[in-house]
Residue, then its C-alpha position, 0 to 999 in steps of 0.5 A: x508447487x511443493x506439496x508441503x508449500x505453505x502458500x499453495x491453500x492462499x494462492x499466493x505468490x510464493x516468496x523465495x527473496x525480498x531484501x529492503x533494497x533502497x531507502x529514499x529520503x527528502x533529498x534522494x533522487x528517485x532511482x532509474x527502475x527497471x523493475x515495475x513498483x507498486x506502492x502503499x499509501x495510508x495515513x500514520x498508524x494505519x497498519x501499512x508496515x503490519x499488511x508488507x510483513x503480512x504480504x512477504x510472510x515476514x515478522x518484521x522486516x517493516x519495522x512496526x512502531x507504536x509511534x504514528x510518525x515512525x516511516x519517514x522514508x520512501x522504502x523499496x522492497x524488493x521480491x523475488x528480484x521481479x518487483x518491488x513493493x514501496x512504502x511511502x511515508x504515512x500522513x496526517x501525523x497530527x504531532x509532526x511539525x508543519x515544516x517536516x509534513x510539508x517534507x513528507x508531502x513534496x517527497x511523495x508528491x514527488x514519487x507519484x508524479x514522477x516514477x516511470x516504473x509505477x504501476x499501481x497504488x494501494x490506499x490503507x484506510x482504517x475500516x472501523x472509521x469513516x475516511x479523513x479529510x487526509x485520505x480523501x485527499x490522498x485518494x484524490x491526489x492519486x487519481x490526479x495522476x491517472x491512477x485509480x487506487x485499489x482501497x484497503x480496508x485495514x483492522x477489519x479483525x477489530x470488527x464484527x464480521x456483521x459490521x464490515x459490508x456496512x463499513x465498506x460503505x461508508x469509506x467508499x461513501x467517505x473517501x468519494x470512491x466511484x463502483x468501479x474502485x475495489x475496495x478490499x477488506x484487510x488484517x494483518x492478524x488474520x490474514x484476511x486479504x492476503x491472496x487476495x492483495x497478491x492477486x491485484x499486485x501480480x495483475x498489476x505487474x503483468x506484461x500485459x499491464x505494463x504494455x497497456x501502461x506504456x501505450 
């Protein structure tokens, strides 16, 4: 690393290129990937394009809205030409209507089962509360499919720091997450889990996860 390198004291993967390369929508065809994908899901509103700024060191290439709702496609982001990182739409947006939620659901459904290049999942949960009935759900879904997700604990910057082993507790207790899940306290605004975030994708991604991915 360059001396002068601004990611050599977070230890983190230094990013040379990230383009949002696809966007799906209810109709796409999930692409034939060759590169391996991690993936971030969380309910509306709960920080998922705020933690990908975050993570690729950008200001906004998510698009962070003040309006829950506000992602409806599945988007691939593509680092480095090495992997992608893939927002999938945010749920339990109270004000959609029922028809388009359903829409939503089939399309991620449809992605988790069916993306041969997948190799984690990353659940944002917002750490000031107690996990909802919707993200205990969508932790359940994904482990349906054989993944154990990693948990982030997102806005833990709004919280004492006294406060966050107490609420880590609580989403593990909340969301029935075993000891063996990681649970990892997150903020965007800080940077508080950022090197450590990159250390769990790039363990992910690793030769040597996917050959054991692929037994």
């Amino acid at each position: 690393m360059e001396k002068n390198d601004p990611n050599k004291n977070e230890n983190r993967m230094i990013i040379r290129s990230v383009e949002l390369e696809k966007v799906l929508g209810v109709t796409s065809i999930l692409p034939e990937g060759t590169l391996p994908e991690v993936a971030f899901a969380g309910k509306s509103n709960v920080g998922k394009s705020s933690l990908i700024n975050a993570l690729l060191n950008r200001k906004s290439l998510a698009r962070v809205s003040q309006h829950p709702g506000k992602t409806q496609t599945i988007n691939y982001y593509n680092v480095n030409k090495e992997l992608y990182l893939v927002d999938l739409p945010g749920y339990g947006y109270a004000e959609a209507a029922e028809e388009v939620k359903a829409k939503w659901g089939k399309m991620v459904e449809r992605y988790l089962k069916n993306s041969e290049k997948l190799m984690n999942v990353f659940l944002l949960v917002d750490s000031r509360h107690e996990a909802s009935a919707n993200d205990r759900l969508m932790y359940e879904w994904i482990c349906g499919t054989g993944i154990r997700p990693v948990i982030i604990a997102t806005k833990t910057d709004k919280l004492k720091r006294s406060k966050i082993p107490a609420q880590i507790k609580l989403l593990r207790e909340s969301l029935g997450a075993g000891k063996e899940d990681i649970i990892l306290p997150f903020s965007a605004e800080t940077k508080t889990g950022v090197a450590e975030l990159w250390a769990l994708i790039q363990e992910s991604v690793s030769p040597s996860a996917q050959t054991e991915e692929n037994r």
